[in-house]
LOFISE-532965 format. One record per residue (C-alpha): residue number from 1; x, y, z. Coordinates in nm, 3 decimals. Layout:
LOFISE-532965
@k = NUM; east = X; north = Y; up = Z
...
This chain:
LOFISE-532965
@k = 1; east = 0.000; north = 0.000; up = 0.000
@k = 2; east = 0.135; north = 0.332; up = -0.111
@k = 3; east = 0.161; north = 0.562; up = 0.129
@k = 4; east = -0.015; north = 0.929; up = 0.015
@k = 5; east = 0.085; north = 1.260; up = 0.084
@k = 6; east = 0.263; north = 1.591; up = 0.015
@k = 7; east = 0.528; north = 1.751; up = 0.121
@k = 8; east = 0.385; north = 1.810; up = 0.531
@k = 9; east = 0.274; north = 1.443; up = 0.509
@k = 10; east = 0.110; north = 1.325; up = 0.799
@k = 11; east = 0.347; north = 1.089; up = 1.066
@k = 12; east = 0.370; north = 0.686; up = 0.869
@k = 13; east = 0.195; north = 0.464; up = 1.160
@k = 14; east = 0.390; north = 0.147; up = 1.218
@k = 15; east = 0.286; north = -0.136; up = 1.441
@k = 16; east = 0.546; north = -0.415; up = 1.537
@k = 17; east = 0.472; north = -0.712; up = 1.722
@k = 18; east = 0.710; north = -0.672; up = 2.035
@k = 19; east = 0.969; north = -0.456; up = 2.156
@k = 20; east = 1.305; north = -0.551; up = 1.943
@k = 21; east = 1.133; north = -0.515; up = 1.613
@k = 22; east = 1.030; north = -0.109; up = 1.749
@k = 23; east = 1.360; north = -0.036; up = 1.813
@k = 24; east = 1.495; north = -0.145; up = 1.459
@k = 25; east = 1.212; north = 0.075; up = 1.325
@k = 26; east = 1.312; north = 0.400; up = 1.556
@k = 27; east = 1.643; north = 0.379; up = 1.412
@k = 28; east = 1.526; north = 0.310; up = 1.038
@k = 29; east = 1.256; north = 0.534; up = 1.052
@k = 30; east = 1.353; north = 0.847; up = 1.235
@k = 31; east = 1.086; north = 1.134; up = 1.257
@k = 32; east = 0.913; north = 1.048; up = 0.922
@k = 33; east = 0.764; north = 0.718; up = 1.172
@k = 34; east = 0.567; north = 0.694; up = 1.490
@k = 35; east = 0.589; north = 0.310; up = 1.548
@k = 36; east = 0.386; north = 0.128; up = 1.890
@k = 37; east = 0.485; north = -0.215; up = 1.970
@k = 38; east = 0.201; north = -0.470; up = 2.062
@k = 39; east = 0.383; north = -0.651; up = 2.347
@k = 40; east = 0.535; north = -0.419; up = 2.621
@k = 41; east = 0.905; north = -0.410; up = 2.721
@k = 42; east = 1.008; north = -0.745; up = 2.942
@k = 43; east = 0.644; north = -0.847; up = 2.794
@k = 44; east = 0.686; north = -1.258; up = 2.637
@k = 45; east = 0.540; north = -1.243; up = 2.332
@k = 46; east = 0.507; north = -1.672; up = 2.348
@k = 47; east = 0.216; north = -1.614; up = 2.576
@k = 48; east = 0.083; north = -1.274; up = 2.464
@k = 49; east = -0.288; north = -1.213; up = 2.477
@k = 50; east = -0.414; north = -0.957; up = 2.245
@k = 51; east = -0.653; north = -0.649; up = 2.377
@k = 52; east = -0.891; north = -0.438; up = 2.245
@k = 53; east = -0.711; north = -0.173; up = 2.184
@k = 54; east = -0.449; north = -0.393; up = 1.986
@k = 55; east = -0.709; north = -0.425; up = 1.704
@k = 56; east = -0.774; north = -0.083; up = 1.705
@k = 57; east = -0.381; north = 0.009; up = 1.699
@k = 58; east = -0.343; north = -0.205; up = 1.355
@k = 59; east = -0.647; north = -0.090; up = 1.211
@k = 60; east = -0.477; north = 0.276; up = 1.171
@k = 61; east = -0.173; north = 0.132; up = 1.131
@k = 62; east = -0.009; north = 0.200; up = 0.760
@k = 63; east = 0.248; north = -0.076; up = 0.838
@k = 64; east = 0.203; north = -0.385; up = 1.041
@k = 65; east = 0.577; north = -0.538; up = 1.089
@k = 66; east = 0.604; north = -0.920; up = 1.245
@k = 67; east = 0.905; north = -1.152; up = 1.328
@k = 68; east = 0.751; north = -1.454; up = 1.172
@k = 69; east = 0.896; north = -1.847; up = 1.214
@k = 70; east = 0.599; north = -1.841; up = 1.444
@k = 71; east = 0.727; north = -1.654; up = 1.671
@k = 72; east = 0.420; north = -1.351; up = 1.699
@k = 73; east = 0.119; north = -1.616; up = 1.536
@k = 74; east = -0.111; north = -1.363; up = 1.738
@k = 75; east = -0.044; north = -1.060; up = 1.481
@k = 76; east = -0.176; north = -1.248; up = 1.190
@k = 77; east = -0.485; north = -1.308; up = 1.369
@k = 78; east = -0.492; north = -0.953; up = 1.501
@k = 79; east = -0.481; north = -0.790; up = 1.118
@k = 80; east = -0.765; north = -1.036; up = 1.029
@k = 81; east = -1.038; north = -0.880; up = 1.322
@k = 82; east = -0.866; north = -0.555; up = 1.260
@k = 83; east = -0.904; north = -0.603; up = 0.923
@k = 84; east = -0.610; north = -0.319; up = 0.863
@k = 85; east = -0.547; north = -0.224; up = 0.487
@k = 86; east = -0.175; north = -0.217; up = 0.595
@k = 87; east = 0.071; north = -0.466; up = 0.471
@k = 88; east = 0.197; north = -0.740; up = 0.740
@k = 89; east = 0.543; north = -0.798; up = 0.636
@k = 90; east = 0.766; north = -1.019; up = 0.824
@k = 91; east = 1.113; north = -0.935; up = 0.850
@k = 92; east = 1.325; north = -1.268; up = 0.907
@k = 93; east = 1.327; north = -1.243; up = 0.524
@k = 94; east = 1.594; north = -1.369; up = 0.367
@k = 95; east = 1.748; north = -1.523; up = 0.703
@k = 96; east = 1.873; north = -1.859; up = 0.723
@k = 97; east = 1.643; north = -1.993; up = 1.058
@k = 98; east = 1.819; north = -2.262; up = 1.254
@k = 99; east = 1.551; north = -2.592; up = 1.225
@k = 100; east = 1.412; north = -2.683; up = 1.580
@k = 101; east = 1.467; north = -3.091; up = 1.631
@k = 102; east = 1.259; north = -3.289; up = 1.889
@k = 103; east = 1.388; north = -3.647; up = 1.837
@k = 104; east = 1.701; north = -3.744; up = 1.942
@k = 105; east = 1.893; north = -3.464; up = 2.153
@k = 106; east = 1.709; north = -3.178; up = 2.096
@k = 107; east = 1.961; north = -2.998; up = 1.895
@k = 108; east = 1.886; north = -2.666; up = 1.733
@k = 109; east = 2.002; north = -2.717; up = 1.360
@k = 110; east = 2.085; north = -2.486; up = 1.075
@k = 111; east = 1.767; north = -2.560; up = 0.776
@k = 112; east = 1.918; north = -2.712; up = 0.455
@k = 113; east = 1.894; north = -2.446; up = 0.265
@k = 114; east = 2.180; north = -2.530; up = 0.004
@k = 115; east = 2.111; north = -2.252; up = -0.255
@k = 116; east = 2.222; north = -1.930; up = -0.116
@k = 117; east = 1.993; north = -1.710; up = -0.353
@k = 118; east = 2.166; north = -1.345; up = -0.305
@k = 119; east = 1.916; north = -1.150; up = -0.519
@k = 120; east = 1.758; north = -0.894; up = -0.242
@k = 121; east = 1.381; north = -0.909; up = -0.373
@k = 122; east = 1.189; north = -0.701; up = -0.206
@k = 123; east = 0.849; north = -0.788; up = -0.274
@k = 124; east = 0.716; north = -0.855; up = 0.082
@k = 125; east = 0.475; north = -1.151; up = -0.023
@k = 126; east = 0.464; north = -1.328; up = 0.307
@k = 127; east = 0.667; north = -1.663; up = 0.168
@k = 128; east = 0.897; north = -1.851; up = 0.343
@k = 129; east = 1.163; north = -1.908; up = 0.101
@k = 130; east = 1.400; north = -1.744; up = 0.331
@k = 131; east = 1.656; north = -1.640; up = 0.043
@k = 132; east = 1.992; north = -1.604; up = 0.195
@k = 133; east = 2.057; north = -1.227; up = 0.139
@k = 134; east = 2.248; north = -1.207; up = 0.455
@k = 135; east = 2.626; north = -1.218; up = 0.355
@k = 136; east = 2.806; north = -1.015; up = 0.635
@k = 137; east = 3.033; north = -1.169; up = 0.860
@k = 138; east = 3.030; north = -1.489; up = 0.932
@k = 139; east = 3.375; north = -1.624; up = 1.012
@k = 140; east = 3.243; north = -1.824; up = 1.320
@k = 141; east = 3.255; north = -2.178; up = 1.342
@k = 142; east = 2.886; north = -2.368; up = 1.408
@k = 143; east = 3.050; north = -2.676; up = 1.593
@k = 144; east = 2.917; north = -2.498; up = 1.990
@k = 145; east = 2.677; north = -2.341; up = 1.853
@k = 146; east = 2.412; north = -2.637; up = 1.942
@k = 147; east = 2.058; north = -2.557; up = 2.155
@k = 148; east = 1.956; north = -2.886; up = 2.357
@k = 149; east = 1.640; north = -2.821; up = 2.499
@k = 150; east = 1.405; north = -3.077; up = 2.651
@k = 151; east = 1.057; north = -2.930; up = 2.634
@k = 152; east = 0.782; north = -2.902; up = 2.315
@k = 153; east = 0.899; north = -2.660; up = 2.040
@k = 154; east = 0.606; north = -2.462; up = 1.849
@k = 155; east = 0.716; north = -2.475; up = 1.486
@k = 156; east = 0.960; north = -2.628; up = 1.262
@k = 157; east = 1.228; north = -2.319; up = 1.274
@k = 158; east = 1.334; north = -2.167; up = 1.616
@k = 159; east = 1.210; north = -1.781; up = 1.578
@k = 160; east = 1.465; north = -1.613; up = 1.777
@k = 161; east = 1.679; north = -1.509; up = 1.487
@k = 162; east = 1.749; north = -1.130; up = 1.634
@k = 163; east = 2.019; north = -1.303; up = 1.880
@k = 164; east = 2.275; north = -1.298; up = 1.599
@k = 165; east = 2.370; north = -0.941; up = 1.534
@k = 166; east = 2.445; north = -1.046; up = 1.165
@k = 167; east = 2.053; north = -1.139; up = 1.165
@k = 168; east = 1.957; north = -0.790; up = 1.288
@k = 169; east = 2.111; north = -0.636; up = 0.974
@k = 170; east = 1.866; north = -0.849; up = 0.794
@k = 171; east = 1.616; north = -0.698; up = 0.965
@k = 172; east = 1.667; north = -0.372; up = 0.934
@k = 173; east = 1.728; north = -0.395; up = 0.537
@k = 174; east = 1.370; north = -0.595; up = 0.545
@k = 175; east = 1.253; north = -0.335; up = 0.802
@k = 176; east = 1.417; north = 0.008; up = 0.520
@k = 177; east = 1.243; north = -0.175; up = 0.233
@k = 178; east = 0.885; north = -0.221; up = 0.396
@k = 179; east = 0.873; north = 0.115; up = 0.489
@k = 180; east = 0.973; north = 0.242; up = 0.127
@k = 181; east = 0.713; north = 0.078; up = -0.031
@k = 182; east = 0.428; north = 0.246; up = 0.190
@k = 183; east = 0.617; north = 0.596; up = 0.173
@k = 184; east = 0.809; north = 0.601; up = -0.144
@k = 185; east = 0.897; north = 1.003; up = -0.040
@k = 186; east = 1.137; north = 0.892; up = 0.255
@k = 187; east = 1.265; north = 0.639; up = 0.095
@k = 188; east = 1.637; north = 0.793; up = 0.069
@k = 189; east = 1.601; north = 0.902; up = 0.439
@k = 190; east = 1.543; north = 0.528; up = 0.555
@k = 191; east = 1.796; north = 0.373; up = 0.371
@k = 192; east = 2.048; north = 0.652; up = 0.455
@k = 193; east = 1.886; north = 0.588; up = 0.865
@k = 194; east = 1.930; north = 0.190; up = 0.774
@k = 195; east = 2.302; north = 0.206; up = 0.675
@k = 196; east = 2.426; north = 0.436; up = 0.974
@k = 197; east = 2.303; north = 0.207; up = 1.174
@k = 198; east = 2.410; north = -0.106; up = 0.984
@k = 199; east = 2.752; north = 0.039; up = 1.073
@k = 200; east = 2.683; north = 0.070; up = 1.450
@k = 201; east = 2.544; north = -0.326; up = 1.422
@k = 202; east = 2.862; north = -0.406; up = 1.274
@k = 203; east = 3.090; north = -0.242; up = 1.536
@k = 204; east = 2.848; north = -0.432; up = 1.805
@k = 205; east = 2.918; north = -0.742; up = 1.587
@k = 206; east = 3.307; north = -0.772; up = 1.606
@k = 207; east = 3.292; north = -0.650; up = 1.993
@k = 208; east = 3.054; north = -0.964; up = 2.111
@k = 209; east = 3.269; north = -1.197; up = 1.907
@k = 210; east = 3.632; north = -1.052; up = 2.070
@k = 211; east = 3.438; north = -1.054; up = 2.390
@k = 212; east = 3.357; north = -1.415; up = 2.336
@k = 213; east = 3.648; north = -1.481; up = 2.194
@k = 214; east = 3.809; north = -1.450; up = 2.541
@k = 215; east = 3.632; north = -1.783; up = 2.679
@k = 216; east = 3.835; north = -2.063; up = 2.727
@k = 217; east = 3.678; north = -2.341; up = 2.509
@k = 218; east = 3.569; north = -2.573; up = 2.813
@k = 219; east = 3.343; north = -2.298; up = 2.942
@k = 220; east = 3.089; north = -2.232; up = 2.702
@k = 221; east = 2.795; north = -2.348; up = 2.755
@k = 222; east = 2.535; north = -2.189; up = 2.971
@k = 223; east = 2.213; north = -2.229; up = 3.090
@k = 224; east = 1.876; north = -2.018; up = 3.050
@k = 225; east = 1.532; north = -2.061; up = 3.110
@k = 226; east = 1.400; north = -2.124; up = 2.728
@k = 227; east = 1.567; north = -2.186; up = 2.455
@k = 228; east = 1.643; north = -1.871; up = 2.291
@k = 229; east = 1.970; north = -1.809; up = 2.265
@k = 230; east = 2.004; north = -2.053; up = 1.936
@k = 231; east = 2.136; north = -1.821; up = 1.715
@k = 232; east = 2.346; north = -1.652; up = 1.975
@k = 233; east = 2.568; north = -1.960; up = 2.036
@k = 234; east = 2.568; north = -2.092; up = 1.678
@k = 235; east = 2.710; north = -1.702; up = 1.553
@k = 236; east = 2.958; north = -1.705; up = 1.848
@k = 237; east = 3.065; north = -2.056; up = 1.978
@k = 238; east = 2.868; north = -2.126; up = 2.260
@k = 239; east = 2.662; north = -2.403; up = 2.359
@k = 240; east = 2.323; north = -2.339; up = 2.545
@k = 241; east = 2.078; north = -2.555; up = 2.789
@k = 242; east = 1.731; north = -2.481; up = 2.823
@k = 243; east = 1.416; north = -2.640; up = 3.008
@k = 244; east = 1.201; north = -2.570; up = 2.826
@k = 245; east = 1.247; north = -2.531; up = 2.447
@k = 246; east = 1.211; north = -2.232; up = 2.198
@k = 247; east = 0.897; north = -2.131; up = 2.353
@k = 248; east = 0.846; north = -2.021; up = 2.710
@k = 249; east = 0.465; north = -2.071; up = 2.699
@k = 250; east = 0.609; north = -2.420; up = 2.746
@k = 251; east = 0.603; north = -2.537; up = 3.069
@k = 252; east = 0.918; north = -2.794; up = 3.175
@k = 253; east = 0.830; north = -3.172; up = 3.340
@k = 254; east = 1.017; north = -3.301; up = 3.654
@k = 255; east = 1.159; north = -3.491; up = 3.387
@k = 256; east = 1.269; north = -3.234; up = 3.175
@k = 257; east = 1.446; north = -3.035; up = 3.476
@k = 258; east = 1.592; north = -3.388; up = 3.616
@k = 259; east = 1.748; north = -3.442; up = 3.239
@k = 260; east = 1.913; north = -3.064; up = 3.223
@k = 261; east = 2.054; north = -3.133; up = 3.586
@k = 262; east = 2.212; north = -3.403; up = 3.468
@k = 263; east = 2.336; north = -3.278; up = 3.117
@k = 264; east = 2.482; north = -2.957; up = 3.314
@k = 265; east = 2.733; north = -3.207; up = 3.484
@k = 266; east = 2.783; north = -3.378; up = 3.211
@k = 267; east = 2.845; north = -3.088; up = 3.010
@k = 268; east = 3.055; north = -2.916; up = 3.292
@k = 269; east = 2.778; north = -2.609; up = 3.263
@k = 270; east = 2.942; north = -2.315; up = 3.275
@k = 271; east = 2.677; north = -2.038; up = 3.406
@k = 272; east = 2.339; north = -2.027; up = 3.483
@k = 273; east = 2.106; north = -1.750; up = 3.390
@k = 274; east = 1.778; north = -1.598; up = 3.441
@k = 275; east = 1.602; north = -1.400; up = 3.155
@k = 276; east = 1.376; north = -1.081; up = 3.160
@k = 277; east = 1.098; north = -1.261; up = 3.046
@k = 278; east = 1.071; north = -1.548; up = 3.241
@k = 279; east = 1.003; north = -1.648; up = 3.608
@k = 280; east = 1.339; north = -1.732; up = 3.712
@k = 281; east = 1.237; north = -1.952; up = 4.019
@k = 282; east = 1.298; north = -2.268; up = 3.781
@k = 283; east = 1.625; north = -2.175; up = 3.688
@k = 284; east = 1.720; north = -2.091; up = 4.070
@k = 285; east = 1.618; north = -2.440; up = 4.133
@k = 286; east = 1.801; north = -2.613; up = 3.859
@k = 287; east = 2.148; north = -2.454; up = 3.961
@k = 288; east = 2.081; north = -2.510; up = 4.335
@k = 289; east = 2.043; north = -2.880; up = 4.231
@k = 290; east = 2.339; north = -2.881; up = 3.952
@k = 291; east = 2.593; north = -2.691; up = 4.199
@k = 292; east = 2.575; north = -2.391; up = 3.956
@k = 293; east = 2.577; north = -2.028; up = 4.020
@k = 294; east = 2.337; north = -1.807; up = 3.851
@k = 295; east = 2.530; north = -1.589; up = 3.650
@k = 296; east = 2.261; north = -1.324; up = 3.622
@k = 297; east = 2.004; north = -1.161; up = 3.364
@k = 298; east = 1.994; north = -1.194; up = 3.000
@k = 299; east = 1.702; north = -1.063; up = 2.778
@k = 300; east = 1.596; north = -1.272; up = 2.584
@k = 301; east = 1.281; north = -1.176; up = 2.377
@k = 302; east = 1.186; north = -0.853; up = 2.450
@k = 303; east = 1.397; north = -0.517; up = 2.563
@k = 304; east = 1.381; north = -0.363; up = 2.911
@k = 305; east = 1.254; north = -0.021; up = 3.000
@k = 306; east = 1.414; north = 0.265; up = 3.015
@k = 307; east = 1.555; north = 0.251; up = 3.343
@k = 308; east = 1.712; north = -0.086; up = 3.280
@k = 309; east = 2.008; north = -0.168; up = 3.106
@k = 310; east = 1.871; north = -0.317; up = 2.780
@k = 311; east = 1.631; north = -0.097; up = 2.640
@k = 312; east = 1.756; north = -0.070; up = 2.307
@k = 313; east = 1.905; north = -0.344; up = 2.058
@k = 314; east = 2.264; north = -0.254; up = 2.033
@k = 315; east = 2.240; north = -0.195; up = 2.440
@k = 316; east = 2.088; north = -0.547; up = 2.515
@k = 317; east = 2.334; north = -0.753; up = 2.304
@k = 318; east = 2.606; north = -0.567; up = 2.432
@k = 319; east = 2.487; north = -0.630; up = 2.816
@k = 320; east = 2.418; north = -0.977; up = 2.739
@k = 321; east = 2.753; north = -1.036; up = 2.617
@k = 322; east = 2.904; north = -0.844; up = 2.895
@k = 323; east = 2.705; north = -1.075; up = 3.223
@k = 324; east = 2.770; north = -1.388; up = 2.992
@k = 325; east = 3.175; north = -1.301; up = 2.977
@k = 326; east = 3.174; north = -1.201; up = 3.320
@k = 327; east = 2.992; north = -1.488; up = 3.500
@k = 328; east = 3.251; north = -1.735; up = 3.335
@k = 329; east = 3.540; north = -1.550; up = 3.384
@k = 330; east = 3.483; north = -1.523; up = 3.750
@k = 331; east = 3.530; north = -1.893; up = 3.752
């Protein structure tokens, strides 16, 4: 849908599903947007429930923006009883999502995708032929970068693909395009807004790898409450344990938390942490059983508020990287 309007055009309304997408759009958008996210800050989109006044934010909305691999189901139904004119255009586009197992180990995998199609098409049909337009950096090796989880997965791909930074440029070129093709007028200002900040995702990049870099190889693995740090270990070498799979909504079994108590001692587990989204009395309980201190907080799926130290992108990987180092340094 084209966006209309002169030269004072009125303010493009964006609506993204939860609070990581909003912040991409801030940065891309600038003053031309005035973007709302559906779920709040430290909100878990896995078990939002929509409101009232959700419908009524994407029926004025000119732009709806999702995550997709499942991840924010809820939207699609939202823009159906909204019935909002705006496009709904999901922005893992083009990644390469990491295929959720449940037989055997449990081991997040990499989807065999085996033709890297590098053509940048930008036509925002809501596919999932996840064309590989993401070539940036990628001079990590995938042998840590493994997920075991023990609990029930929702979907075939795990959705948590904004944990690699080199994902989050993908994003934001999705995130530049969208919003050209409802306002054609700004079109040079988000793309010039997209690659400034492409360049401050890239310095974020190379400073969680040399920060990673630092672990000794024997202590990288750590443990969180759901498994959504996939893409975070398979872009930077670590290994991560969760209860209860790549959704929180998920609840784990005495038997799941009796099987990740004894993989963390088989696996030597490194750290323990709590995440923003979650109750962390599970997690408190697992390491009191395994021996193993809790490291601290990571967010996970949603940013913090203002007064906490993740409440944009580029601040939240940063501080995750930062407790992760420091918890297994200490050691």
């Amino acid at each position: 849908m084209a966006f209309i309007g002169g030269a004072n055009a009125a303010t493009l309304n964006v609506v993204a599903s939860f609070s990581i997408i909003e912040d991409f759009v801030r940065n891309v958008g600038g003053d031309r947007v005035s973007v709302t996210s559906i779920v709040p800050v430290n909100g878990d989109a896995h078990s939002y429930e929509p409101k009232p006044a959700d419908v009524i934010a994407l029926k004025r909305a000119d732009l709806v923006l999702v995550n997709g691999l499942q991840f924010d189901p809820f939207m699609q139904r939202l823009a159906k009883s909204s019935e909002t004119k705006a496009p709904v255009v999901e922005v893992t586009k083009g990644i390469e999502p990491l295929k959720n197992t449940q037989e055997g180990d449990g081991h997040a995998e990499k989807s065999d995708h085996d033709d890297h199609d590098h053509d940048h098409d930008h036509d925002h049909d809501h596919d999932h032929d996840h064309d590989h337009d993401h070539d940036h950096d990628h001079d990590h090796d995938h042998d840590h970068g493994h997920g075991h989880h023990h609990g029930h997965d929702h979907g075939e791909y795990d959705p948590h693909a904004w944990q690699s930074v080199p994902n989050a440029i993908t994003y934001v070129k999705n995130i530049a395009d969208a919003l050209c093709q409802v306002d054609s007028g700004g079109c040079d200002s988000y793309k010039a807004n997209a690659g400034a900040y492409t360049q401050k995702l890239q310095t974020l990049h190379e400073s969680i790898k040399a920060a990673f870099e630092t672990l000794p190889k024997d202590k990288r693995t750590l443990i969180t409450s759901h498994d959504a740090f996939g893409y975070l270990g398979a872009t930077y070498g670590l290994t991560l344990l969760a209860p209860e799979g790549t959704s929180s909504a998920t609840e784990a079994t005495a038997a799941d938390v009796a099987a990740i108590i004894r993989q963390i001692r088989q696996d030597k587990g490194s750290a323990v942490f709590v995440e923003n989204i979650s109750n962390p009395a599970l997690i408190k309980q697992i390491a009191s059983e395994a021996n193993v201190a809790v490291g601290g907080k990571l967010y996970s799926d949603a940013l913090s508020g203002p007064n906490e130290p993740a409440s944009t992108y580029l601040n939240m990987m940063q501080y995750n990287a930062d407790t992760i180092t420091k918890a297994i340094l200490k050691k």
